[in-house]
KEKE-3310 file (N, C-alpha, C; in steps of 0.2 Angstrom, whole numbers, plus 5000, padded with zeros to 4 digits):
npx = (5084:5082:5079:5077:5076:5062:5056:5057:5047:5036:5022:5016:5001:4996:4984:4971:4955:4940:4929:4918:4913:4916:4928:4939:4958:4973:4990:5002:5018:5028:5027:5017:5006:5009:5023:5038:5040:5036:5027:5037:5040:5031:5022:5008:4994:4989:4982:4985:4998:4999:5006:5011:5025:5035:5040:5030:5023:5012:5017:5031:5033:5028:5035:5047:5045:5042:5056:5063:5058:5058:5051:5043:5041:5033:5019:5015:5016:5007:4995:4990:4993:4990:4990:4978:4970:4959:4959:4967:4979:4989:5002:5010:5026:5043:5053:5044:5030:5020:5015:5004:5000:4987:4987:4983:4979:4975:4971:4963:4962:4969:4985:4996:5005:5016:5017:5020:5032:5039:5039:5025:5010:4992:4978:4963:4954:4948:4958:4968:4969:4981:4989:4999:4988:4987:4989:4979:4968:4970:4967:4953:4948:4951:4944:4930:4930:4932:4921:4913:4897)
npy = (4936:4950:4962:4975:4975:4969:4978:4989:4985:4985:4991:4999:5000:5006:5002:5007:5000:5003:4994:4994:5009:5013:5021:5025:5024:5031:5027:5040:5043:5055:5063:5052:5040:5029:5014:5009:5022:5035:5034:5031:5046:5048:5036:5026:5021:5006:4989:4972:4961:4948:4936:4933:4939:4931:4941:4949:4946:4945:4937:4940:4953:4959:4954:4959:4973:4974:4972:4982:4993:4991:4985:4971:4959:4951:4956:4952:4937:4939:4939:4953:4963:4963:4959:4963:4953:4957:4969:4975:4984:4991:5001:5008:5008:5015:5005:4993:4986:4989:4984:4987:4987:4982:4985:4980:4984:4972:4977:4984:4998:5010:5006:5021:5025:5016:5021:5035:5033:5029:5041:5045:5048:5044:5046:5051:5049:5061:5072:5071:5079:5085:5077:5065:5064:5048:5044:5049:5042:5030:5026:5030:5020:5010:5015:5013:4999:4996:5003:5006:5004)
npz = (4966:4974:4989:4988:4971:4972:4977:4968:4959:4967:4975:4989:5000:5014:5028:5038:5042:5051:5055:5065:5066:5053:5050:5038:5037:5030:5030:5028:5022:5021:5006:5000:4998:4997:4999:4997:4994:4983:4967:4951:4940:4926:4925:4926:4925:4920:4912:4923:4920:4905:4912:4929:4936:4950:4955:4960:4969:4983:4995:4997:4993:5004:5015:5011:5012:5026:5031:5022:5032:5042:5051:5063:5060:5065:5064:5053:5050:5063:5059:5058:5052:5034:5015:5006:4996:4987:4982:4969:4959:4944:4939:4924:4922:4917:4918:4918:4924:4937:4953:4963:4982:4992:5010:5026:5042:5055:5068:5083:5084:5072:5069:5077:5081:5076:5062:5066:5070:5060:5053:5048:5045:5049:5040:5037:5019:5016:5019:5011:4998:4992:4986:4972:4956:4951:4964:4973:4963:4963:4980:4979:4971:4983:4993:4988:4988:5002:5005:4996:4987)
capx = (5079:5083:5072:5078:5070:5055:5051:5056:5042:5029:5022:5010:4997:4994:4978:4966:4948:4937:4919:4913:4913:4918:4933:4943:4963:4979:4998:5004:5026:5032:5022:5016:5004:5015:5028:5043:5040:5031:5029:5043:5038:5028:5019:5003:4989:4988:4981:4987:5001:4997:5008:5013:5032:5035:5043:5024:5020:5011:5021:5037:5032:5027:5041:5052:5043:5044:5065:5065:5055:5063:5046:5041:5037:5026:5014:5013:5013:5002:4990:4991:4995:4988:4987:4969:4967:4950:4962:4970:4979:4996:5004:5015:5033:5047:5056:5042:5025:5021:5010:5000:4997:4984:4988:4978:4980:4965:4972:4956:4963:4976:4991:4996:5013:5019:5017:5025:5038:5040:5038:5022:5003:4987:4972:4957:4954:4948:4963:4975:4968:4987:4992:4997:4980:4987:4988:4971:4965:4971:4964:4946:4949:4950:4939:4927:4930:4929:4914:4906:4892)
capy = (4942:4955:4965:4982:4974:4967:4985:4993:4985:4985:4997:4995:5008:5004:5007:5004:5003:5002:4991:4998:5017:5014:5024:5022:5030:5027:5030:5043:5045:5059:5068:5049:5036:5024:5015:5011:5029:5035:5030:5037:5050:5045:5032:5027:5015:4998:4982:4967:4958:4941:4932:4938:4935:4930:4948:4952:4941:4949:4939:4944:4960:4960:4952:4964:4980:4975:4972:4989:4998:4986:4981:4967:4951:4944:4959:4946:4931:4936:4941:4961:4966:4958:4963:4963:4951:4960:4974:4976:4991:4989:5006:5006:5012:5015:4998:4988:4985:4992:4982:4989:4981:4987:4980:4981:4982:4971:4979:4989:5003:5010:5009:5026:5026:5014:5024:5041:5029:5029:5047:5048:5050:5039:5052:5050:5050:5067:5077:5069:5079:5086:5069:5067:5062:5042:5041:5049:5037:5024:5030:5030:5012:5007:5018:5008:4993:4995:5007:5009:5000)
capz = (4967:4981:4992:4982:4964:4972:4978:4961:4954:4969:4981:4996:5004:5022:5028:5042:5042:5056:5053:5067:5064:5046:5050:5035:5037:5025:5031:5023:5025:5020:5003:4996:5001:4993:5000:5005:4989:4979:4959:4948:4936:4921:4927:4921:4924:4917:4915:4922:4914:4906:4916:4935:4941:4957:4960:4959:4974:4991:5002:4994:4993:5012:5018:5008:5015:5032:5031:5023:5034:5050:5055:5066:5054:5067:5063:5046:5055:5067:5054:5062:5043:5028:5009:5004:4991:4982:4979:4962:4953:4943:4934:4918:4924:4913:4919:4918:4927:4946:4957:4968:4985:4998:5018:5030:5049:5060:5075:5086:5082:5068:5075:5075:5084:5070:5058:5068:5070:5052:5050:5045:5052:5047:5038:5029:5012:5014:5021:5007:4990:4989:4982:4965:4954:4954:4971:4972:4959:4970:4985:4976:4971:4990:4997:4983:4989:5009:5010:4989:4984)
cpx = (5080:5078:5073:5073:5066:5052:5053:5050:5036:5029:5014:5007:4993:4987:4974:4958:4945:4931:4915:4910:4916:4924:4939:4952:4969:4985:5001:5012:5027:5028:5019:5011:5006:5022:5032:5045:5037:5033:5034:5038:5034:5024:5014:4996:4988:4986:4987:4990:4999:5000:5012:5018:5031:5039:5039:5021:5017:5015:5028:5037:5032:5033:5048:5053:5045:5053:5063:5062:5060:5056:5046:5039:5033:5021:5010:5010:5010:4996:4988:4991:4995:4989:4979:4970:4962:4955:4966:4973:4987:4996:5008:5022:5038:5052:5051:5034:5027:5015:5006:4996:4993:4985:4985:4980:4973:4967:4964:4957:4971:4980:4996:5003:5018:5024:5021:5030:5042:5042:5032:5016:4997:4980:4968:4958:4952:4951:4969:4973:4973:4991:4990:4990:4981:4985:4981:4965:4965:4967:4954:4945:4946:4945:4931:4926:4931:4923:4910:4901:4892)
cpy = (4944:4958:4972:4981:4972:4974:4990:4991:4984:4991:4997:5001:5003:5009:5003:5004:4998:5001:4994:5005:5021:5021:5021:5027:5026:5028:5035:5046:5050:5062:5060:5043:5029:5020:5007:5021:5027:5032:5034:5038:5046:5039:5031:5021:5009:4993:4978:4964:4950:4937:4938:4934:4935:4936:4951:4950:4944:4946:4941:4950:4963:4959:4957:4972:4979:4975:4981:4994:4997:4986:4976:4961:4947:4948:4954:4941:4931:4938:4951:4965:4962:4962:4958:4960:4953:4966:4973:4982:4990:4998:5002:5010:5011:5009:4994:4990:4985:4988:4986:4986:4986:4982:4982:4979:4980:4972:4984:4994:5004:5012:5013:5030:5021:5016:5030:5038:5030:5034:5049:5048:5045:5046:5049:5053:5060:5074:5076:5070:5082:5082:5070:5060:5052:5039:5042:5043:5031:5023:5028:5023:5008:5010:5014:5002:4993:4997:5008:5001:4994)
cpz = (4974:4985:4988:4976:4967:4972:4974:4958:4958:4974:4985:4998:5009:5025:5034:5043:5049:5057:5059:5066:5057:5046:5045:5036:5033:5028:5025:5026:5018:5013:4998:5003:5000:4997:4996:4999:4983:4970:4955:4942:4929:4922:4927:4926:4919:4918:4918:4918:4913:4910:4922:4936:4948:4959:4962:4967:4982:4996:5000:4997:5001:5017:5017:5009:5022:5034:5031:5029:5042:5056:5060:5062:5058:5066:5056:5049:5059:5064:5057:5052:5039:5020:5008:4996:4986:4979:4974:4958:4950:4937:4929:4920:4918:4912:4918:4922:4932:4946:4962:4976:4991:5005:5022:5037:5051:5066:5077:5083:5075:5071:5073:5077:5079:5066:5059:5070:5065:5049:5046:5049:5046:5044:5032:5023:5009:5016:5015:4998:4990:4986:4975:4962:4956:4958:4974:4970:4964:4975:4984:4976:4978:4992:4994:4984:4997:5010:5002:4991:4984)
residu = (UNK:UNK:UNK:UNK:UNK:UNK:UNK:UNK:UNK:UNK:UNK:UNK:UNK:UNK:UNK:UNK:UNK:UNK:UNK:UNK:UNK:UNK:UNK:UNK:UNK:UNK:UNK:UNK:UNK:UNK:UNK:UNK:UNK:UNK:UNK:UNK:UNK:UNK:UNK:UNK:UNK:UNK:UNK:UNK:UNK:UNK:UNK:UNK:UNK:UNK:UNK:UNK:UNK:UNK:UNK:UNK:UNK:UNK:UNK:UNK:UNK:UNK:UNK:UNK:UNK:UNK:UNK:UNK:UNK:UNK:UNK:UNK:UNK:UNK:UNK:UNK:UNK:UNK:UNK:UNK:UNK:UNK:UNK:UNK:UNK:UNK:UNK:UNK:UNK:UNK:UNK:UNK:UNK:UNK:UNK:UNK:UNK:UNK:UNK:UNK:UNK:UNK:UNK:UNK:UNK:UNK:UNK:UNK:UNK:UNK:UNK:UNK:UNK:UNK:UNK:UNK:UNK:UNK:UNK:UNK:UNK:UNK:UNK:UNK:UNK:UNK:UNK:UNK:UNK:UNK:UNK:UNK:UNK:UNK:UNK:UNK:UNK:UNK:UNK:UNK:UNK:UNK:UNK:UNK:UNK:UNK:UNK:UNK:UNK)
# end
């Protein structure tokens, strides 16, 4: 198993939220809140498959995203970037099942030069309704789980 196939079948939306002033912000590179890109066409919402491969796995998945991007891997190891365990969302893709992972920076602030390093910029949920509905949907999910009910 490669870094390529891990990240056909999973995809990360980085996000920052800040419990003091409940400032919730997502990275958004280039027209997807998705990376290392968005979902390929037809792609659906699903359950959970009964059994999870280890292509599935967060640190995989994390470890596999920072290569491709050519992150720093101590932002992992130093706990700076995490996937959020509570979060959950898996599409249906044409090759198989898509994972969904959300990660989270506990940095003070979202690190905002990262990201424009990246090519992309950090924005609320409520400057990003040009997103296809998915990603929306997505979006709603997390905001649901930092700040709902």
């Amino acid at each position: 198993m490669n870094d390529t196939t891990i990240l056909e079948r999973n995809r990360v939306i980085l996000s920052h939220f800040d419990s003091y002033s409940a400032n919730l912000v997502f990275a958004r590179i280039d027209s997807s809140i998705l990376l290392p890109e968005a979902l390929p066409d037809g792609a659906s919402p699903a359950d959970a498959p009964a059994a999870i491969d280890e292509i599935h796995e967060p640190a995989a998945v994390m470890n596999a995203l920072t290569a491709r991007l050519g992150l720093d891997p101590a932002l992992i190891a130093g706990g700076k970037l995490a996937v959020d365990s509570e979060f959950g969302a898996w599409m249906a893709g044409t090759d198989g099942p898509i994972r969904i992972h959300l990660a989270r920076f506990s940095t003070p602030d979202a690190p905002r030069d990262l990201v424009e390093s990246l090519g992309g910029v950090f924005m609320p949920i409520s400057t990003l309704r040009g997103l296809p509905m998915t990603e929306l949907n997505l979006l709603r999910q997390v905001f649901n789980l930092m700040l709902g009910s």
